[in-house]
C-alpha positions in Angstrom: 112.4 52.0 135.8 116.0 52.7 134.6 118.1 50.0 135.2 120.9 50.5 138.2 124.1 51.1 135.6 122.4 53.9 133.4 120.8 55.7 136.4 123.9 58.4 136.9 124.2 58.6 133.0 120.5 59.4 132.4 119.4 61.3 135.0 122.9 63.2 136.7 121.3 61.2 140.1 123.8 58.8 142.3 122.0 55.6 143.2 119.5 55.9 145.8 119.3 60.1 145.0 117.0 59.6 142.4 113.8 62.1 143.2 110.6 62.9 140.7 111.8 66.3 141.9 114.0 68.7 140.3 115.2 66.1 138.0 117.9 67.8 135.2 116.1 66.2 132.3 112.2 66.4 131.7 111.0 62.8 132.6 107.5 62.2 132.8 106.5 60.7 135.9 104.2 57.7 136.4 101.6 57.1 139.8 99.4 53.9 140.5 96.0 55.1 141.2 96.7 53.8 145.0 98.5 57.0 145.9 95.7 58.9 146.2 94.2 56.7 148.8 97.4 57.9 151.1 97.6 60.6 153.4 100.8 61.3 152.5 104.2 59.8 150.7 107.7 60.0 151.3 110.3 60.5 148.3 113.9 61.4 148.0 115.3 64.4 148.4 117.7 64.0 145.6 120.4 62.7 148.1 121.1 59.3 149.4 119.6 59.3 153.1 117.3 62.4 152.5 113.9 62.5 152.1 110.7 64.7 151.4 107.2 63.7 153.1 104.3 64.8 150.7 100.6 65.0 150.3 100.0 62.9 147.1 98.2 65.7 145.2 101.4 67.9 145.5 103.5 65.6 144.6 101.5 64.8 141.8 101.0 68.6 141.2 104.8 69.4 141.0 105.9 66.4 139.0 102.5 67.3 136.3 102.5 63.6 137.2 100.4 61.2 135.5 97.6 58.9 137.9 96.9 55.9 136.5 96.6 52.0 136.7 100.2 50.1 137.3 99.4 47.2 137.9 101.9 45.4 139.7 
């Protein structure tokens, strides 16, 4: 997690736009093993108030995510 000030200066994204998707700079992106026990997830669009609805292994597919342990 990025915190709140430095969101729009490291990843181009407004507050609350910020999607695993598209992103303008090559982040590698992080899932808690838990995902893929849900049928599907919902993430930004890349704009506040829009949102994409997912099956986990896509997401995880486009992002070349990582699946791993958290913890929380």
């Amino acid at each position: 997690m990025v915190p709140m000030k430095e969101v729009l200066s490291l990843t181009g994204y407004i507050r609350g736009g910020c999607s695993p998707l598209g992103m303008k700079k090559n982040y590698p992106t992080f899932f808690d093993q838990a995902i893929m026990d849900l049928d599907t997830v919902i993430i930004s669009a890349g704009l506040r108030g829009y949102q994409l609805k997912l099956v986990p292994r896509d997401l995880i597919a486009l992002t070349s995510g990582q699946v791993g342990e958290i913890g929380f």
